[in-house]
C-alpha positions in Angstrom: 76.1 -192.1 65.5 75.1 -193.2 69.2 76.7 -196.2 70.6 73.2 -197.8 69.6 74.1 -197.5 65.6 71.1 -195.1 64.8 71.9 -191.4 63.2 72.4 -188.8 65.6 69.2 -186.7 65.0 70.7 -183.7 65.4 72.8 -183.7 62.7 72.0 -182.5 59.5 72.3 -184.1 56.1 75.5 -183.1 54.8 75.6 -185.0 51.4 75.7 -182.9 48.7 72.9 -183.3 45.4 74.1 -183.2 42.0 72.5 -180.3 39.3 70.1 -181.8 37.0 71.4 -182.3 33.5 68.6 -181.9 30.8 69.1 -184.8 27.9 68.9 -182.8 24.7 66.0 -183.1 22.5 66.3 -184.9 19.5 64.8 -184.5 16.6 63.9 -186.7 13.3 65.2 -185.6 9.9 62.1 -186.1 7.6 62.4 -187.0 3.6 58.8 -186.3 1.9 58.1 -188.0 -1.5 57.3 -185.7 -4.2 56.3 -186.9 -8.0 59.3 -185.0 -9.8 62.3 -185.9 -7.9 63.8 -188.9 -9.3 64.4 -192.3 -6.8 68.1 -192.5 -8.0 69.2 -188.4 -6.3 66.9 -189.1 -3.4 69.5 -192.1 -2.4 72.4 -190.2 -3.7 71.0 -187.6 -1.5 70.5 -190.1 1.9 74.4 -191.1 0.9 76.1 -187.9 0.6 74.8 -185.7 3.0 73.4 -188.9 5.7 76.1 -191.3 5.3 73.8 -194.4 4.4 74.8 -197.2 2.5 73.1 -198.3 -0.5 70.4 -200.8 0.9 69.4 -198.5 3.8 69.4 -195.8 1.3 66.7 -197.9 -0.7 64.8 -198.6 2.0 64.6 -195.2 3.2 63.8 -193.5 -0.4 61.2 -196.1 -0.9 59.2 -195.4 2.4 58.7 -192.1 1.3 57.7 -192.8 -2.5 54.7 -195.4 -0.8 54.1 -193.9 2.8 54.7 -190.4 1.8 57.9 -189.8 4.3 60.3 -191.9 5.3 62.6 -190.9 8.2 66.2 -190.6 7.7 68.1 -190.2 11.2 68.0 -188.4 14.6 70.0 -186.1 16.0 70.0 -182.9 18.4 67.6 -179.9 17.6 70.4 -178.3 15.3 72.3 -180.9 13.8 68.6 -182.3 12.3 67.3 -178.5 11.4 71.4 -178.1 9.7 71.0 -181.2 8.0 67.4 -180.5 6.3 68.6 -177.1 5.2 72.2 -178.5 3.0 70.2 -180.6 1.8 66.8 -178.9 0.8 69.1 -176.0 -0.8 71.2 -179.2 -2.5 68.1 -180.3 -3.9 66.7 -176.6 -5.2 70.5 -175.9 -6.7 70.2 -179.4 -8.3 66.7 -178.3 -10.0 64.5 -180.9 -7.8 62.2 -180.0 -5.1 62.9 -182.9 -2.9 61.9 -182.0 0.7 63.2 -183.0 4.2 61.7 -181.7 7.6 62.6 -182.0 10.7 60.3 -183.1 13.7 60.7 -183.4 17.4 61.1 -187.1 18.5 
């Protein structure tokens, strides 16, 4: 700096920028109501494999029996697309073809 306080102009920026983290991407994990699968191994379901207690596990199953879906939690890209597939495979081994999806957010 001069004896005037202002920035010597030839002198170059020496500061140095951070790299750009990317935030992930999250994704939803989707439960779709289906006409078979009974209301009481859908919330067994949501409390095994999504760690919801009893109410929110209501709640969720019963937005997808009268909206269709119902969306269970978010996570990164292959936590979500994980999740869907333990528990889509649960459901077929279990003789019920409950559904879950996942979507980007």
């Amino acid at each position: 700096m001069s004896r005037t306080g202002t920035a010597d102009p030839g002198l170059k920026d020496k500061t140095k920028s951070k790299p750009k983290v990317a935030k992930p991407s999250f994704y939803v994990v989707v439960v779709h109501n289906d006409p078979v699968t009974p209301r009481g191994f859908v919330v067994e379901v949501l409390r095994k494999y999504f760690d919801k207690g009893e109410p929110e596990a209501k709640r969720i199953m019963l937005l997808a029996h009268n909206y269709g879906i119902g969306v269970v939690a978010k996570y990164t890209r292959e936590i979500a697309e994980t999740k869907a597939k333990q528990v889509n495979e649960f459901a077929r081994d279990s003789g019920f073809p409950l559904y879950f999806s996942t979507e980007e957010e």
